[in-house]
Steps between C-alpha positions, in 0.01 A plus 500: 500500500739506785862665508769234403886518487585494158783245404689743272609863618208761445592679185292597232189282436578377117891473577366294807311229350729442219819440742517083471588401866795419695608122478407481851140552443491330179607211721256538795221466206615197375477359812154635600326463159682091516323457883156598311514231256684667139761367333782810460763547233712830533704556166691809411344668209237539274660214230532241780105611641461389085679182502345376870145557394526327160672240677145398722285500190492170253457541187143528363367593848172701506671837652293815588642845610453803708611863289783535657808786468725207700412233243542745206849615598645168552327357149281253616183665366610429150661194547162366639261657255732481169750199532262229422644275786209545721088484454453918595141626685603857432491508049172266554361682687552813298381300203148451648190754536421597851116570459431158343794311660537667811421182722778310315728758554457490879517150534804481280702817668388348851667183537761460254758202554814746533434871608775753539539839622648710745372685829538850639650381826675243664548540886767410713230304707432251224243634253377593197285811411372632204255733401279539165203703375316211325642259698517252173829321676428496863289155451747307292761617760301393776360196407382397170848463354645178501884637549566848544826688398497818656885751389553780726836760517617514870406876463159339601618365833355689772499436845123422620163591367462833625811609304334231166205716473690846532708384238154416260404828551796708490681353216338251277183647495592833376708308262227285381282770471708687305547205242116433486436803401708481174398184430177502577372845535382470859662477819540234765439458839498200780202312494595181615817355710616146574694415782689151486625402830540161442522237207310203600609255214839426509674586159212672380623853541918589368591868587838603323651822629744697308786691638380809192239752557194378244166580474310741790 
């Protein structure tokens, strides 16, 4: 990976990519990630990331979610998955056995009409990285959603990709890891990363930033 200037003063690496970014940068994003085909809404905090999410999804829509630490702290998770406003992937899929089911389960997880989530990255040049071990969200992301919602804190802004992939394995890896292991008993690693660089579709792909530090 080659050297990169880092957009934020060189402190100490957690302390680092949990700063959210000047409004200057947020601003430069908006612009790139807008040139590369996503819609962009920048809101303040976590309750507003809430209300604009909520706010793309009718009633009764078939909606399917990454596990996400962004989408837990701003209470979309439950809202999704306990409100009974919307047709949820995630309980039906948790209802259903994965040795005699497991074909269903990929076809329903896989191209759901609504998928949200959130990324470890979003670069100054216009796009969106994230990294997973299973790699269970990278297709919906990519293309088997219909519409994709994707919530990031502006503590993911970085400035190119160099500095998106330091970031993966700097900060939220170590932090994912971490987690896994409690919840899982086992560790995690990078097994698979997606790269957006460009939505095709137009509409297809909102990205709301929030001027908070959520997720990693």
């Amino acid at each position: 990976m080659s050297s990169t200037t880092l957009a934020r003063p060189i402190v100490e690496a957690g302390a680092l990519w949990s700063a959210t970014a000047t409004e200057a940068q947020v601003e430069s994003t908006v612009s790139a990630l807008r040139e590369h085909g996503f819609d962009v809404h920048v809101v303040d905090d976590a309750a507003a990331a809430r209300e604009a999410v909520l706010a793309l999804i009718p009633d009764g829509a078939e909606v399917h979610h990454a596990s996400s630490t962004t989408l837990d702290e701003i209470g979309v998770t439950a809202e999704i998955n306990h409100s009974g406003r919307y047709d949820a992937v995630r309980p039906r899929m948790f209802s259903m056995d994965r040795t005699t089911q497991g074909a269903e389960i990929r076809k329903l997880t896989s191209a759901p009409a609504y998928m949200l989530g959130s990324v470890h990255a979003v670069t100054e040049t216009g796009s969106l990285v994230t990294a997973s071990m299973s790699g269970s969200q990278l297709g919906p992301y990519a293309s088997g959603a219909g519409r994709v919602i994707i919530v990031a804190g502006t503590n993911k802004i970085v400035s190119d990709l160099d500095e998106a992939f330091r970031r993966i394995d700097e900060h939220s890896l170590p932090l994912e890891d971490a987690r896994a292991r409690v919840a899982y008993g086992m560790g995690s690693l990078v097994g698979k990363l997606l790269v957006v660089n460009q939505e095709a579709t137009p509409g297809r792909t909102t990205v709301i930033l929030v001027r908070e530090s959520l997720g990693y």
